[in-house]
C-alpha positions, -999 to 999 in steps of 0.1 A, spaced: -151 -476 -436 -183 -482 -451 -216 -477 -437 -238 -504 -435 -274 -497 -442 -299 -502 -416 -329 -528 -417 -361 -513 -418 -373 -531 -392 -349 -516 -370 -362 -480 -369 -400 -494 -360 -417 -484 -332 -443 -513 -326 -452 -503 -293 -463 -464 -309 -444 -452 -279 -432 -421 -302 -466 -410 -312 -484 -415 -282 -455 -392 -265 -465 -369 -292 -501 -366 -287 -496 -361 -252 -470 -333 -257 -496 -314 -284 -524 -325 -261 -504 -306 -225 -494 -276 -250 -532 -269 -262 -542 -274 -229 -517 -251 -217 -527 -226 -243 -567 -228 -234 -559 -223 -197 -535 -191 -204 -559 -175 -228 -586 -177 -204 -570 -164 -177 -555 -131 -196 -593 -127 -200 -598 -128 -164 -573 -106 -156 -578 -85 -182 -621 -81 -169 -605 -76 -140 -586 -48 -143 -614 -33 -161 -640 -35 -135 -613 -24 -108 -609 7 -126 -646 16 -133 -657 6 -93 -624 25 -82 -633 54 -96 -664 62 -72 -688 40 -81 -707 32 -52 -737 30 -65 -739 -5 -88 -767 -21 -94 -782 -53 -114 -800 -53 -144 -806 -85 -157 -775 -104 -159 -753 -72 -163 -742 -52 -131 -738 -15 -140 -724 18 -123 -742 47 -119 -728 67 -146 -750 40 -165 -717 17 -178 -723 -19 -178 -689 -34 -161 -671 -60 -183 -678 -104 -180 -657 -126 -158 -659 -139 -125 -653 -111 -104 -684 -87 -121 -702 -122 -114 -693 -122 -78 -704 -86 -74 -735 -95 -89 -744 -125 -61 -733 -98 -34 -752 -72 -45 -784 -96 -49 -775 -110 -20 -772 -72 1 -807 -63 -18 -822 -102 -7 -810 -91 35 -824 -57 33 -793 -36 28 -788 -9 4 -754 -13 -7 -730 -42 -9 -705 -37 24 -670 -34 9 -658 -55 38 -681 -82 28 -675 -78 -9 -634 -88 -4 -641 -113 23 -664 -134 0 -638 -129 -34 -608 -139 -11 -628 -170 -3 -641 -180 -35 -603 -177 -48 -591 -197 -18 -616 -224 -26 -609 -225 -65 -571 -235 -55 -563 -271 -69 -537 -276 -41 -563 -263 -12 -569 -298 -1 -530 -306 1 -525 -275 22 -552 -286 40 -538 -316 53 -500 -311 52 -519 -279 82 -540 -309 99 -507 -332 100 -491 -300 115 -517 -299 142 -517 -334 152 -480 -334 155 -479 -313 180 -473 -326 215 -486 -304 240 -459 -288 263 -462 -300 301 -458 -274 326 -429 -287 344 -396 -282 328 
């Protein structure tokens, strides 16, 4: 048996199907990349400023755009320094000396329930839930 060869034309992709596929797949895997990387960085900031505040640092203050302990160390970029610094501007703006812990995790558990892509979906798969519902009648 001899093998026939193939006509060029054949093996052409004229619709770039192939490549666009391609760009797409490098495009997701960057993207993919970017998003990890800056979310170690996060965590990493983090962990950081969960050790220096859970050491005894009650004292934190703002200087400029830097929130730092009492010892004098400035605590470490990200969001969650950043949300420590609008509560404590925001304790200093009401009159209160310190930043209320209870207040402090109340307003990060929010603003990571908010940042949730898939907030809205849980939203209303919880408002189809409640509409649902048929109200028991009394008499059985």
């Amino acid at each position: 048996m001899a093998l026939r060869p193939v006509p060029s034309d054949a093996c052409s992709d004229k619709t770039y199907i192939s490549a666009i596929i391609g760009v797409l797949y490098i495009a997701a895997t960057a993207h993919c990349f970017v998003r990890t990387a800056v979310i170690s960085r996060e965590t990493d900031s983090a962990q950081r400023v969960f050790a220096l505040v859970s050491r005894g640092a009650p004292a934190l203050r703002v200087v400029g755009g830097d929130v730092i302990t009492a010892d004098g160390t400035r605590l470490p970029p990200g969001q969650v320094t950043g949300h420590i610094r609008n509560l404590i501007l925001k304790a200093g703006a009401a009159g209160q000396a310190t930043a209320h812990q209870t207040l402090l995790l109340r307003g990060l558990a929010g603003r990571a329930a908010r940042s949730q892509p898939a907030r809205h979906v849980r939203e209303r798969c919880a408002d189809e839930a409640r509409s649902a519902r048929v109200p028991s009648s009394g008499s059985s």
